[in-house]
C-alpha positions as a LaTeX table, in Angstrom:
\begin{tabular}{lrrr}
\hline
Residue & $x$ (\AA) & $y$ (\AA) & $z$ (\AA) \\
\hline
Unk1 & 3.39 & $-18.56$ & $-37.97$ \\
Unk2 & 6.08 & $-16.74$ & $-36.85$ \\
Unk3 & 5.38 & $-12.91$ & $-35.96$ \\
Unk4 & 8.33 & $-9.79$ & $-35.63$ \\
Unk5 & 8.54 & $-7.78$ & $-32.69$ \\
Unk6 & 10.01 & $-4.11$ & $-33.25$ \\
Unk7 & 11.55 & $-2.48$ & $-29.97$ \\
Unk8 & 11.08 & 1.24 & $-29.89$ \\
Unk9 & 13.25 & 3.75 & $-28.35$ \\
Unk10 & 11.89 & 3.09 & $-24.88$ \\
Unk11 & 14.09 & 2.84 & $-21.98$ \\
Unk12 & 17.40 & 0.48 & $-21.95$ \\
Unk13 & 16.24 & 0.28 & $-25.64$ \\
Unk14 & 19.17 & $-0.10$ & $-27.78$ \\
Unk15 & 19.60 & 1.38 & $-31.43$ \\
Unk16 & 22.09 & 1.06 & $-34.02$ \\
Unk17 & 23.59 & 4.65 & $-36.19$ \\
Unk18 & 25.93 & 6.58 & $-36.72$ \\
Unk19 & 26.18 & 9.84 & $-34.25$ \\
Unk20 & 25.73 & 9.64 & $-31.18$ \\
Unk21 & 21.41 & 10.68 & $-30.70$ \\
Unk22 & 20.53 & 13.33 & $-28.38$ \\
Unk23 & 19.65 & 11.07 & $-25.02$ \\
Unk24 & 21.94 & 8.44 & $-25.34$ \\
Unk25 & 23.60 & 7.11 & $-21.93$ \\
Unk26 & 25.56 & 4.88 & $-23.16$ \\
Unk27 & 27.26 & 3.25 & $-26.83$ \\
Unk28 & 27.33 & $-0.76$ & $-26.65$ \\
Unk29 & 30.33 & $-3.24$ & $-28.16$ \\
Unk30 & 27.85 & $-4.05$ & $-31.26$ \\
Unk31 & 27.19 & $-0.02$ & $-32.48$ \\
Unk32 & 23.99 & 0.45 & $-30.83$ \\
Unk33 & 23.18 & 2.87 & $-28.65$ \\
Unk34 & 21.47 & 2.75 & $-25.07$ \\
Unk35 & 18.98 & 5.06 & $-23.13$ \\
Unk36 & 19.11 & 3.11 & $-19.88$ \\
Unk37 & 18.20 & 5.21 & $-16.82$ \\
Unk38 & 20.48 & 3.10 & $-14.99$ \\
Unk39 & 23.87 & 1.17 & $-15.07$ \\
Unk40 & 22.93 & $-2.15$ & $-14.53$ \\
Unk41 & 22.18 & $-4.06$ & $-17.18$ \\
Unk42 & 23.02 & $-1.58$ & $-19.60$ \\
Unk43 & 23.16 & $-3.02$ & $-23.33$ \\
Unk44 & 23.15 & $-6.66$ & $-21.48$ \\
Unk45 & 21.97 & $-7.84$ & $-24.88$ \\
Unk46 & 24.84 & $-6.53$ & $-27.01$ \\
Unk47 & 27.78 & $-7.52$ & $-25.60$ \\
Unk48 & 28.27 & $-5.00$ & $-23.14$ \\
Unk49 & 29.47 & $-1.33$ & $-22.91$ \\
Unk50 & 32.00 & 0.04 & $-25.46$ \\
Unk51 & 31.87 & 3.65 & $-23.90$ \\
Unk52 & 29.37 & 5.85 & $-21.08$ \\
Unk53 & 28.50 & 9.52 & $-22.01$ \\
Unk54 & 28.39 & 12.09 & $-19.36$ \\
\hline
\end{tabular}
């Protein structure tokens, strides 16, 4: 049997939406959004960085 994890908005969590949520660090190439504390790595899992928010 096959069970379905759910991420929640932890850190370097990534979520998809529309704008851009109050914490984000970073928007990746696939729509979702990342709360990374730090560069590396950032949205690793979704094809990279699209843009950083200062």
């Amino acid at each position: 049997m096959l069970t379905k994890l759910r991420a929640g908005p932890a850190a370097g969590a990534c979520r998809a939406g529309g704008a851009r949520p109050r914490g984000a660090m970073a928007k990746c190439k696939d729509a979702s959004y990342s709360y990374s504390a730090h560069f590396q790595g950032t949205c690793s899992h979704h094809r990279g960085v699209k843009y950083w928010y200062r």
